[in-house]
C-alpha positions as a printed NumPy array, in Angstrom:
array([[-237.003,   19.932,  130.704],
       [-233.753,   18.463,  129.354],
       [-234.56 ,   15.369,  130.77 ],
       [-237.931,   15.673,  128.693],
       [-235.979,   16.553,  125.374],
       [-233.292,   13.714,  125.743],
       [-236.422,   11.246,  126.289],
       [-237.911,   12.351,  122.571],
       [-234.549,   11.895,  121.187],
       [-234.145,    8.563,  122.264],
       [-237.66 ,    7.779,  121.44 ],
       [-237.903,    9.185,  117.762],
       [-234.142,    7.107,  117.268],
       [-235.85 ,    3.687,  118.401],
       [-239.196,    4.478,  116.248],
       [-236.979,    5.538,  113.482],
       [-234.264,    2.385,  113.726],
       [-237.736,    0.184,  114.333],
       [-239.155,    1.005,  110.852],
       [-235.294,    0.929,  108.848],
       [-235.151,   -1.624,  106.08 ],
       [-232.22 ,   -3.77 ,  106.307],
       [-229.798,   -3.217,  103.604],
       [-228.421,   -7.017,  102.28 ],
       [-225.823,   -5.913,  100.745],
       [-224.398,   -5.027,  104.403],
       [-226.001,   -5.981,  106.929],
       [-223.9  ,   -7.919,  109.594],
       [-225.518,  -11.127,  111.248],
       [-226.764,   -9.452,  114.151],
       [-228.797,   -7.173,  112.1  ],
       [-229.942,  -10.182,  109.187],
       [-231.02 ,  -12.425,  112.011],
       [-233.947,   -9.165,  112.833],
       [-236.039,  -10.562,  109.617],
       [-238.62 ,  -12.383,  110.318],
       [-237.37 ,  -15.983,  109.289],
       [-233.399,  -15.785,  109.117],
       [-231.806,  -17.621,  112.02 ],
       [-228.135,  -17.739,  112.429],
       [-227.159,  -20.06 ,  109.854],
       [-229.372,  -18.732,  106.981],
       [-227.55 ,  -14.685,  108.49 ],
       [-224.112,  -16.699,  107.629],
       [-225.495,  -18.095,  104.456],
       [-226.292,  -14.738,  103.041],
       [-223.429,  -13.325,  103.957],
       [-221.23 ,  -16.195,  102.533],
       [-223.026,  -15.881,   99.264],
       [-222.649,  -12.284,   99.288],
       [-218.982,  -12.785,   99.637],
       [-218.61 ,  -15.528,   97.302],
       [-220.942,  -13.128,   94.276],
       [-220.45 ,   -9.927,   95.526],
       [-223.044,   -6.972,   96.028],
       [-227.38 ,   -8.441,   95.354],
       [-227.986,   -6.414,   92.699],
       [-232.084,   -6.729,   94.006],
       [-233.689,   -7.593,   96.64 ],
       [-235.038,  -11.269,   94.88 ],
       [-231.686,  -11.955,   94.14 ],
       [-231.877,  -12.752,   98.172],
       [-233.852,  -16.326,   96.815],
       [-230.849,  -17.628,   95.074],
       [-229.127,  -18.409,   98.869],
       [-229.591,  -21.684,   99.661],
       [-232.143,  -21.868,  102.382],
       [-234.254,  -18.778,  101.483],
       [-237.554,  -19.654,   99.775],
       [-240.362,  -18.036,   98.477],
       [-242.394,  -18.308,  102.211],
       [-239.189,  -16.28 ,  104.072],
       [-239.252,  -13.93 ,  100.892],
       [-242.809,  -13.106,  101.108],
       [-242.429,  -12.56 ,  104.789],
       [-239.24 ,  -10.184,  104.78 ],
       [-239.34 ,   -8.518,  101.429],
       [-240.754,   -5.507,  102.454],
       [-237.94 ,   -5.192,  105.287],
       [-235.418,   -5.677,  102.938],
       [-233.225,   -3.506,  100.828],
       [-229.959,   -3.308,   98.653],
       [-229.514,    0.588,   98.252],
       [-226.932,    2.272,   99.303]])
């Protein structure tokens, strides 16, 4: 039975973590480079511009990095967030 309860855990953490938006404002590379789109480089872009001008205030500020158009925007917006 404990075996049984661990299992849901895990499951409903992995369902939940599936479905998270990914906050800009913090993400780490690992976790930019999950949108659909955003390789390596344009992870270390955002991230660069993020240090450079601080905090996206929203999420279409993400289109001013160099490298993100309108096509990755329309694919990853709804994944996307800058709340805290």
């Amino acid at each position: 039975m404990k075996k049984f309860y661990v299992t849901l855990l895990l499951v409903l953490f992995f369902v939940t973590a599936a479905f998270a938006k990914v906050n800009i404002n913090t993400a780490t590379p690992a976790e930019l480079t999950t949108l659909s789109g955003v390789g390596p480089a344009k992870a270390a872009a955002i991230i660069e511009y993020r240090d450079v001008n601080g905090k996206f205030a929203t999420i279409d500020d993400l289109s001013k990095v160099k490298g993100i158009g309108e096509k990755i925007m329309e694919k990853i917006k709804a994944d996307i967030t800058v709340e805290e």
